[in-house]
C-alpha positions in Angstrom: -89.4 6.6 -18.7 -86.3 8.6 -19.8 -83.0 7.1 -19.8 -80.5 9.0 -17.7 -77.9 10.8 -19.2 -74.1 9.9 -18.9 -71.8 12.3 -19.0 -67.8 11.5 -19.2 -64.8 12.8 -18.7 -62.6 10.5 -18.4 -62.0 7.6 -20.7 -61.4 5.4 -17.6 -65.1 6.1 -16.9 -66.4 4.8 -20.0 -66.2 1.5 -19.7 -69.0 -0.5 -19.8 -70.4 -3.3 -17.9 -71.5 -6.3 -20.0 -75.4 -6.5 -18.6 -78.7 -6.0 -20.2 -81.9 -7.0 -20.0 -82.3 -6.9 -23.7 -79.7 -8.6 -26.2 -82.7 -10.5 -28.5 -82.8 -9.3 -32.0 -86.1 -9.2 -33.5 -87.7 -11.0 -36.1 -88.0 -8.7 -39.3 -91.2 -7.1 -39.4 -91.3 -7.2 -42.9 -91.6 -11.1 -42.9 -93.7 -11.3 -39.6 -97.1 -13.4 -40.2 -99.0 -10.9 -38.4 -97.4 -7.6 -39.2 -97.2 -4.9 -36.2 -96.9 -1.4 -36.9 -93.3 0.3 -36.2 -95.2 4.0 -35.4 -98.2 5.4 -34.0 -99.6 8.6 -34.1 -99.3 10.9 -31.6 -100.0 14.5 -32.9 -103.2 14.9 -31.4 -103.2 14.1 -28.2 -99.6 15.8 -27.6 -101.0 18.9 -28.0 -99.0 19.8 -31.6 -101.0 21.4 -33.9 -99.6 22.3 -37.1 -100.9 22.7 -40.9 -98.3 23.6 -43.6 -100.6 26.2 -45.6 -99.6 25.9 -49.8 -102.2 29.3 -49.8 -102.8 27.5 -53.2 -106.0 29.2 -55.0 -106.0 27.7 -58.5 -103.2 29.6 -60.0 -100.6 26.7 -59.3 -98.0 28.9 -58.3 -94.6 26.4 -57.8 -93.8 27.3 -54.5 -97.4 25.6 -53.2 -95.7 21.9 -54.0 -92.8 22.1 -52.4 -92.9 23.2 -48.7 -92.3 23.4 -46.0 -89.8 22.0 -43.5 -89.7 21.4 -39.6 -86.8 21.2 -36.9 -86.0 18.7 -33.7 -83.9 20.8 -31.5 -83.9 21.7 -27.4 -84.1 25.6 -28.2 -84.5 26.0 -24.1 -81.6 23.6 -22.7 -83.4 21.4 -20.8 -82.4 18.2 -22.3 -85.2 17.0 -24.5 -86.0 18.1 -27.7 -88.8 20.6 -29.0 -90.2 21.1 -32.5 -90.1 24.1 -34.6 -92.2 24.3 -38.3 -91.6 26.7 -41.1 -94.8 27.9 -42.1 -96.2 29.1 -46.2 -99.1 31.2 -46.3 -100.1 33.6 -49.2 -98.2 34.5 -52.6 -99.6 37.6 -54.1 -99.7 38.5 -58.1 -96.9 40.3 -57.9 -95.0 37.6 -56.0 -94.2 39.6 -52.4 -95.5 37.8 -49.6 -97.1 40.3 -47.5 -95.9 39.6 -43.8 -98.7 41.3 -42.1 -101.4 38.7 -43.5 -99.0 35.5 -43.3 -99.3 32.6 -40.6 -96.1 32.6 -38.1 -93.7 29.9 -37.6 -94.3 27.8 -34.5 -92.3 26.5 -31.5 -94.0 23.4 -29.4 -92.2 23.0 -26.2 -91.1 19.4 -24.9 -92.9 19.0 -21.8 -92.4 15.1 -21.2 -94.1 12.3 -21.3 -95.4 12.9 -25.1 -96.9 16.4 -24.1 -95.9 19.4 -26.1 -96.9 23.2 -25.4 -97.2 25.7 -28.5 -95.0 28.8 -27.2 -95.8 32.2 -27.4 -95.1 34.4 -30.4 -92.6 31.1 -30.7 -90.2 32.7 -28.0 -90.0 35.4 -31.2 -89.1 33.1 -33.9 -92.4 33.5 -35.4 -91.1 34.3 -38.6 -94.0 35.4 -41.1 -92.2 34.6 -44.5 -93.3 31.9 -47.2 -91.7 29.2 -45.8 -89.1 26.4 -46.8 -86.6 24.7 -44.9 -84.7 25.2 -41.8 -81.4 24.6 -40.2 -80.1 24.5 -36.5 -76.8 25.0 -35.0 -74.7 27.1 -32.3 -73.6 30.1 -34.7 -71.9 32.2 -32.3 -70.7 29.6 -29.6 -73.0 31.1 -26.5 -74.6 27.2 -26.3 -77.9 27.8 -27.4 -79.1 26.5 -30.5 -80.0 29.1 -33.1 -82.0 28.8 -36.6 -81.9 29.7 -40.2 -84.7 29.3 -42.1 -85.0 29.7 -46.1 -88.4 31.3 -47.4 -89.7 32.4 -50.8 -87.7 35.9 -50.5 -85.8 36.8 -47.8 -84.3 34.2 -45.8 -84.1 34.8 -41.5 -81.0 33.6 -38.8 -82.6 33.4 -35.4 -80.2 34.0 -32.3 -81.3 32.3 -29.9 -79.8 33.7 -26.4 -81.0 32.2 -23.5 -84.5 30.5 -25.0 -85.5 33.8 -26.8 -84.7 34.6 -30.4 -84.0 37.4 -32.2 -83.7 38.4 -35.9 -80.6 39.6 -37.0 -81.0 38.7 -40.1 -80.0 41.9 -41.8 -76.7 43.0 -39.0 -75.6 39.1 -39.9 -75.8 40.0 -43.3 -77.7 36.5 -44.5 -81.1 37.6 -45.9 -80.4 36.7 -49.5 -83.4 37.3 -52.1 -83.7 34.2 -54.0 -86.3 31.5 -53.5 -84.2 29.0 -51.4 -84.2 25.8 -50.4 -81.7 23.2 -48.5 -79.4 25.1 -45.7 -77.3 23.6 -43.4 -74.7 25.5 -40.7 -71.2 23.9 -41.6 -67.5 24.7 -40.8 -66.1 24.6 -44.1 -63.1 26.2 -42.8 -62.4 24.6 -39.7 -62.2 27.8 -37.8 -64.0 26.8 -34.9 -67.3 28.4 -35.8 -69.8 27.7 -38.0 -70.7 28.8 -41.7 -74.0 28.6 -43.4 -74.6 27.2 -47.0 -78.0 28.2 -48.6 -79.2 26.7 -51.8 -81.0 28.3 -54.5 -84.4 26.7 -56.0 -85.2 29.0 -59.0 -85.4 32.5 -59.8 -89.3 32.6 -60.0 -92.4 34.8 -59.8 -96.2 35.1 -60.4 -95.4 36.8 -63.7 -93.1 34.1 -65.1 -95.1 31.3 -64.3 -96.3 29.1 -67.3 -99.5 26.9 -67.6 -98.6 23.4 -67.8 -100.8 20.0 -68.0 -100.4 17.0 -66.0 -101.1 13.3 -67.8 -104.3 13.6 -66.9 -105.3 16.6 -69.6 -105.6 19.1 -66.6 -104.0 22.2 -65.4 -101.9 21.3 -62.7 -97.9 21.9 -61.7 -94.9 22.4 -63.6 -91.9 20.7 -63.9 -88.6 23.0 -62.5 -87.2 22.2 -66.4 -89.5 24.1 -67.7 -88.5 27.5 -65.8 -85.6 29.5 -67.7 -83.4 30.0 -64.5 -82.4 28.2 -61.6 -81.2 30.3 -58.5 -77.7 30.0 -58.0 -76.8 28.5 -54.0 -75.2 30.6 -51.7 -71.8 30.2 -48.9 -71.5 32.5 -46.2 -68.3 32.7 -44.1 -68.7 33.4 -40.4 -66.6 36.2 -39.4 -66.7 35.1 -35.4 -68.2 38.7 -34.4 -71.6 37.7 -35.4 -71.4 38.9 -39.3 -71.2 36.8 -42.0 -69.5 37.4 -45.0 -70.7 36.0 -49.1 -68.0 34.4 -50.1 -69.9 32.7 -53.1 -68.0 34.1 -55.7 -64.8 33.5 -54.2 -65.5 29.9 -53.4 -66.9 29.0 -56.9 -70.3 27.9 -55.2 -72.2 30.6 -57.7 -70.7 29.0 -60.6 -73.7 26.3 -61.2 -77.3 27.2 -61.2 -79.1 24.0 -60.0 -82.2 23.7 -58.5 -81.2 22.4 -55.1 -83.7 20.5 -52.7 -81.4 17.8 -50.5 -77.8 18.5 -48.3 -75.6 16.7 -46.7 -72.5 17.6 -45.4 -69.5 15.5 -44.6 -65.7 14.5 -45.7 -66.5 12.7 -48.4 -63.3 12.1 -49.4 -61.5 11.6 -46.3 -59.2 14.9 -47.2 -59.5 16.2 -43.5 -62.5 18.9 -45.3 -66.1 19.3 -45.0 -67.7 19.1 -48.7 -71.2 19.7 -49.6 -73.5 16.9 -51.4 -76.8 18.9 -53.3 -79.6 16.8 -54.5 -80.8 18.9 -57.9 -84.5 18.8 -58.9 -84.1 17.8 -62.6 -80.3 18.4 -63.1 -77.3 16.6 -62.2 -76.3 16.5 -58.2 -73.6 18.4 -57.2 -70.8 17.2 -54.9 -69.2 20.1 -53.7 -65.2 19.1 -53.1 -63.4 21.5 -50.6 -60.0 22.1 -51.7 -59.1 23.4 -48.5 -58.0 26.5 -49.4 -61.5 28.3 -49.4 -62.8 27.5 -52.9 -64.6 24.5 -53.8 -64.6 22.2 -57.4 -67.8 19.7 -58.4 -66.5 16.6 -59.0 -70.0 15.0 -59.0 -69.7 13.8 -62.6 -66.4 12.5 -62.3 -67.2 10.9 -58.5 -70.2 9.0 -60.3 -72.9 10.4 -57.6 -74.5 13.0 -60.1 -76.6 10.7 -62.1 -77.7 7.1 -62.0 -75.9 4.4 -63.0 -77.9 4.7 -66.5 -76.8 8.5 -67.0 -80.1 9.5 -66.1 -80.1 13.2 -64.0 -83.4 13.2 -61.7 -85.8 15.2 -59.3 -83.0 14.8 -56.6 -85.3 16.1 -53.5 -83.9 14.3 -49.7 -80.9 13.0 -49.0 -79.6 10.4 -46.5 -75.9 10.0 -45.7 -74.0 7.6 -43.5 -71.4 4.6 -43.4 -74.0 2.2 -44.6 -71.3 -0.8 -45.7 -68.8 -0.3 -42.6 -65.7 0.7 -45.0 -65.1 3.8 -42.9 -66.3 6.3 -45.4 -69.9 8.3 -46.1 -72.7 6.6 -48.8 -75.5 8.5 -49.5 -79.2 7.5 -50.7 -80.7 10.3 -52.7 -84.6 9.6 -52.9 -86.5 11.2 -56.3 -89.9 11.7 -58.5 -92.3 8.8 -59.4 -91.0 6.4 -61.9 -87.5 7.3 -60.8 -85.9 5.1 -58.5 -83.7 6.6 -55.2 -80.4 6.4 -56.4 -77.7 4.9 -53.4 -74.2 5.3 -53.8 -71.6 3.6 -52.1 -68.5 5.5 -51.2 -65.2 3.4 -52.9 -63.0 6.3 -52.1 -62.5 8.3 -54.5 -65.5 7.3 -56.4 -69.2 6.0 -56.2 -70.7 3.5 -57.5 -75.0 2.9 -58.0 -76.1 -0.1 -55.7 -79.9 1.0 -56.1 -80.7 -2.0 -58.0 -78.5 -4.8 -55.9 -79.7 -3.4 -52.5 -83.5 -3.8 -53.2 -84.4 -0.4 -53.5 -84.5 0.3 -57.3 -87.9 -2.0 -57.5 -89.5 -0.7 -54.4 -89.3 3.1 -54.6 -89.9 4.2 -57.6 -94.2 3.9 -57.5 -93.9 7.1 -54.9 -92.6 10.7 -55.0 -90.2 10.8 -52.4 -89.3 13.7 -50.2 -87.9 13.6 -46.7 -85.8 10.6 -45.6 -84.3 9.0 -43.0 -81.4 6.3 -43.3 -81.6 5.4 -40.0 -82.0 2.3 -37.9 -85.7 2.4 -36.6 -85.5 -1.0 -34.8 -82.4 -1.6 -33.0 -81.4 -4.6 -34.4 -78.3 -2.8 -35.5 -78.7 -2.1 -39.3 -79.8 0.9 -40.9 -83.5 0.8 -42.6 -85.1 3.8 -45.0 -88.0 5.7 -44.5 -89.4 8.0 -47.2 -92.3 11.0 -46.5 -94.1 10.8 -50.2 -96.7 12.7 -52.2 -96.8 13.5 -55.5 -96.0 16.8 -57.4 -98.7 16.1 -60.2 -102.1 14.8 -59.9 -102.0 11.1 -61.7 -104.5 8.7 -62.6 -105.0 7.0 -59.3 -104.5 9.9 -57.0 -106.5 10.0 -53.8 -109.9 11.1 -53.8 -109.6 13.7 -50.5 -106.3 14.6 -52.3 -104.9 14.4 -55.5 -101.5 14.3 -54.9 -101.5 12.3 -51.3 -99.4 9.1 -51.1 -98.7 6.6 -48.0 -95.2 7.2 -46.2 -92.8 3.9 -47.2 -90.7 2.3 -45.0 -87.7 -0.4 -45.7 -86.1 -2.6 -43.4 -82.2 -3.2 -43.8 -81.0 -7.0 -43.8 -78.2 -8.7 -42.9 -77.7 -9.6 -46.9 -77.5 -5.5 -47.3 -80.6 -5.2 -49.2 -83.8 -3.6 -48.1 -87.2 -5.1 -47.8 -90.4 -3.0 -48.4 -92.2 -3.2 -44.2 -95.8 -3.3 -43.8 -98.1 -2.4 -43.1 -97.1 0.4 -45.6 -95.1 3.2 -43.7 -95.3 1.0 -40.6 -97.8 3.3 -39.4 -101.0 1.9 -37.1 -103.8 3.6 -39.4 -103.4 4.1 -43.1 -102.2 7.9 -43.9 -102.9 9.7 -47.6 -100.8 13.0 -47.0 -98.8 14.7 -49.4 -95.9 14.9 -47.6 -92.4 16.9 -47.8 -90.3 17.5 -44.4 -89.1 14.2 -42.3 -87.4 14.8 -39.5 -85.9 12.7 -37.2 -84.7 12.4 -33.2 -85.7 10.5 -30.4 -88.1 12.9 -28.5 -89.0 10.9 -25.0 -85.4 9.3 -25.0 -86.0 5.8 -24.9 -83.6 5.3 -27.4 -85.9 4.6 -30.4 -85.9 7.4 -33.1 -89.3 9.2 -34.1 -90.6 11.0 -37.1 -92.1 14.4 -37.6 -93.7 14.6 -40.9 -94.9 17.9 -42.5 -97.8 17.7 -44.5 -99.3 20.7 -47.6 -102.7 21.3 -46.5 -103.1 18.7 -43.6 -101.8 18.0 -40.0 -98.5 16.9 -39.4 -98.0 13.5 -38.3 -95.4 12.7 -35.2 -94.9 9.3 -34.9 -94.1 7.6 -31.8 -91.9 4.6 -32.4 -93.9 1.7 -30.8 -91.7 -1.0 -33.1 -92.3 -4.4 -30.6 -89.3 -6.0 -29.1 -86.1 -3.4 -30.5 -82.6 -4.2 -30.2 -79.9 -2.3 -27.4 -78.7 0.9 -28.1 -76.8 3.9 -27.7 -77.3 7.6 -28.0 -74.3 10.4 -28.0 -73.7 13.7 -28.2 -70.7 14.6 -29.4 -69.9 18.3 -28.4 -66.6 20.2 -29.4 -64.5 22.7 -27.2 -67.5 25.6 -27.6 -70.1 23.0 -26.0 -71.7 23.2 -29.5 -72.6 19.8 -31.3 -69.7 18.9 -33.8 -71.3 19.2 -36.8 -69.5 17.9 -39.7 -67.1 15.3 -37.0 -67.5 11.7 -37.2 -67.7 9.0 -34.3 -66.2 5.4 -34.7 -66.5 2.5 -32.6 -66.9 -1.2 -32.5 -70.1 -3.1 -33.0 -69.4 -6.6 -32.1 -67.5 -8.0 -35.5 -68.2 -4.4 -37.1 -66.5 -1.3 -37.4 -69.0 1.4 -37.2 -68.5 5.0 -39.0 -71.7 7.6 -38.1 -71.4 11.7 -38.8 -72.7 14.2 -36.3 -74.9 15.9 -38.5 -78.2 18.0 -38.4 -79.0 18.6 -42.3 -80.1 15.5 -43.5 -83.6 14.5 -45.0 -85.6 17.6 -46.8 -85.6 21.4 -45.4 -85.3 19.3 -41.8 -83.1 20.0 -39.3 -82.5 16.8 -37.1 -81.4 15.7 -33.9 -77.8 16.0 -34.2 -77.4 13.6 -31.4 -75.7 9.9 -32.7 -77.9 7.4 -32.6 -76.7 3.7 -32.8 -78.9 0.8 -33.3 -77.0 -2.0 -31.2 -79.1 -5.3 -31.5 -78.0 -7.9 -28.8 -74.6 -6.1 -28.2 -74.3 -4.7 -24.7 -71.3 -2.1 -25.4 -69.8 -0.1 -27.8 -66.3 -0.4 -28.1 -63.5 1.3 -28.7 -65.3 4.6 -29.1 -63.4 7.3 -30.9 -64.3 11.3 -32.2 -62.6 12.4 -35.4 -62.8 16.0 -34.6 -63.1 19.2 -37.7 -59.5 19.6 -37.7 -58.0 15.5 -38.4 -57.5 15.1 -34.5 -59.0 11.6 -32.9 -59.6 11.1 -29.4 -60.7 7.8 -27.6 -63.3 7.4 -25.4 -63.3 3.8 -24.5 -66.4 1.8 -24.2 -69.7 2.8 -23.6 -72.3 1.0 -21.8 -75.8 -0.3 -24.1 -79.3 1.2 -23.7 -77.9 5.0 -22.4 -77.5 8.0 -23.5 -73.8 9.7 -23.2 -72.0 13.3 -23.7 -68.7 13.2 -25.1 -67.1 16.7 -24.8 -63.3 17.2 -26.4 -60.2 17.4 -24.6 -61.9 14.6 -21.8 -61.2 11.8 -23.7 -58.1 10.2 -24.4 -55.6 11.8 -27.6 -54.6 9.5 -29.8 -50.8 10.4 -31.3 -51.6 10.4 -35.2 -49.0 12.7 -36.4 -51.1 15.0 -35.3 -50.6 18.2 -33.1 -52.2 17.2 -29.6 -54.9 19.0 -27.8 -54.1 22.1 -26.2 
């Protein structure tokens, strides 16, 4: 049954009742006698279909390893969220990819009650290029959600006007020609609309590849080190009249060449700017600091969050980001290759610091490849846990039979003590999956307040798990929409949690070439309310919302709240 949606305008109407028929908090799964699985799935019998195709042919051409990506977003308006994947296809010898002979994108349509329809011609989204990632968000302020998605080659923005898309790639001026990777629609410039960042993977093609060996003695996929050149990341400034304008140069983006693979976008700093986290395959992460006057500085060496607390740069690939310690600022979990654990950092300030090791994550990642991830909390019980899609790059000497480089999903399960314990069964799946895995994305798709997971697979179904976990905690699920109408990407929403103060970002570009449910999701354990709910809007001003009652799902729209007075210029 879906939960009925609240939406306020008043902060004399938010506040909340103290009833529930639900304020239990559930043993930990991980240290049940009898595990029970967290997800089941559903793929099958709700009607989504979907095979990321690597085209691979036994020329182990990169770009076969490391697609392809999938959005959660409700392209038609009608309140519940659909799924769109970026498809591969086929890479030539002379490295085009020929459109006429490639597999489309696809659009599955939310029907209810876990029944999805595949739409025509993907309501023309069907782009046709080599697939990679994909970001959502309302570019031009008409309230529909539109798409960019980055492919080997040219790239493709989708307006979406009315449920229908269109490619205006080339009028918008976004095509770029690089193989690219992580995107994600931000306002760097707190201007009211939004930008787009595209990174850069490397500048690669059939001819350049190189023949490499795996430990095994056998032809098999190459590192990103051993390529010459990585492709330099991209900015693009909205203009506000559709266009967009390269401001690369000018910002100092195109300075570093890095082999980008995760995003995440938030004030990291708490400087009243958006700044830009980049999870580096093989090279140092970058953290992106906005100066605020347009151009940006990486001070990811000198914050601490480039490398591990041992020096060591890795195969940075997703990336989670929240307020996982309840200090008021964002930490992010970057999750990497085999033999290298994810690497968390903890946000002091003006500086991270590694807790991989004393959170209880060090130990129990590093046996996978990890690529999409969700630091999100799965059960309600009010604490974030991790889940990691995972396959490997290289065949190794226990691969899986049906495919060599297929792994099980992991999941962990925060803990009060703030470490995380490894949840089985493994995944917290009902059946045990061997995928090789890459794209996680994550929303609540039949609004019952528990978050699912779409998982892409190369060469296999995707998996979309329907969170079954037994017995979850209250909670609470907002959207947080500016002035526009359009999701606040890049704000933040406070409120108290009980004892706690809670700090969550509204973001979409989280995980690996996903685009999520930007909606804020807030595991709430026995507590019936939040309190003292409050948005810290793109340009520094707050505004109050009061309380809002457990187990629904709310609209918060600026300027119907309460201002708070913080120096600040108020509301117009």
């Amino acid at each position: 049954m879906r939960a009925s949606l609240i939406i306020l305008s008043t902060a004399a109407a938010l506040t909340a009742c103290e009833d529930s028929n639900n304020t239990s908090v559930p043993e930990p799964t991980a240290q049940s006698a009898t595990p029970l699985p967290w997800f089941q799935d559903v793929a099958a019998e709700s009607g989504v279909q979907f095979t990321w195709k690597s085209g691979a042919k036994g020329d182990y051409y990169l770009p076969e390893i490391i697609g392809g990506g999938a959005a959660m977003l409700d392209y038609d308006n009608d309140g519940d969220l659909d799924l769109y994947f970026v498809q591969g296809g086929q890479i030539d010898e002379t490295g085009h990819v020929p459109k006429n002979s490639q597999f489309p994108n696809q659009l599955f349509r939310n029907d209810g009650d876990w029944m999805f329809s595949e739409v025509p011609d993907a309501a023309g989204a069907s782009d046709r290029g080599y697939g990679m990632g994909v970001t959502t968000g309302d570019y031009d302020n008409d309230g529909d959600i539109d798409l960019y998605v980055t492919n080997l080659g040219r790239n493709t923005l989708l307006r979406n006007d009315g449920g229908r898309f269109e490619d205006v790639t080339e009028i918008a001026g976004v095509a770029g020609r690089e193989w690219s990777s992580a995107t994600a629609f931000l306002d760097y410039d707190a201007d009211g609309d939004l930008d787009l960042y595209a990174g850069g993977y490397l500048e690669w093609s059939p001819q350049s590849e190189i023949a490499c060996q795996s430990s095994l003695g056998k032809e098999d996929y190459c590192a990103p080190g051993n390529y010459p050149t990585a492709a330099s990341d991209r900015l693009y400034r909205n203009r506000g009249d559709g266009t967009f304008e390269d401001v690369s140069s000018e910002a100092g983006i195109d300075m570093l060449n890095r082999t980008a693979l995760g995003i995440a976008i938030g004030d990291y700093d708490d400087d009243g700017f958006i700044d830009v986290f980049i999870a580096n395959d093989g090279k140092p992460d970058t953290m992106w600091r906005n100066q605020g006057d347009g151009r940006f500085q990486d001070v990811g060496m000198r914050a601490g969050c480039a490398m591990d607390e041992d020096g060591q740069e890795k195969a940075g690939m997703g990336v989670g980001s929240t307020d996982i310690d309840d200090d008021g600022d964002l930490d992010l979990v970057v999750c990497n290759l085999v033999n290298e654990s994810d690497s968390m950092f903890l946000n002091q300030g003006d500086y991270f610091i590694d807790a991989t090791a004393r959170r209880g994550v060090k130990r129990a990642t590093s046996s996978h490849t990890r690529f999409g991830l969700g630091w999100i909390d799965l059960d309600n019980d009010g604490l974030l846990d991790l889940y990691e899609a995972t396959g490997h790059v290289q065949r190794r000497y226990n691969s899986h039979e049906k495919d060599p480089y297929a792994q099980e999903d992991i999941l962990l399960q925060g803990q009060t003590s703030g470490r995380f314990e490894m949840v089985t069964p493994m995944g917290g799946t009902n059946a045990t999956i061997h995928r090789t895995s890459r794209a996680a994305v994550f929303g609540d798709l039949d609004d019952d307040g528990l978050v699912d997971i779409l998982v892409i697979n190369r060469d296999a179904p995707a998996n979309l798990y329907r969170n079954i976990v037994k017995d979850p905690g209250n909670w609470c699920l907002i959207r947080v929409l500016d002035e526009h109408g359009r999701d606040s990407l890049g704000g933040v929403l406070t409120a108290r949690l009980g004892d706690r103060q809670i700090t969550r970002p509204i973001q979409s570009a989280h995980s690996y070439f996903a685009a999520n449910d930007p909606r804020v999701h807030v595991g709430m354990g026995p507590q019936t309310k939040l309190q003292d709910v409050e948005v810290i809007w793109l340009d520094g001003h707050h505004e109050l919302f009061g309380d809002l009652k457990a187990n629904q799902m709310y609209e918060l729209q600026r300027g119907k709240g309460s201002l708070r007075f913080d120096g600040l210029l108020p509301l117009d």
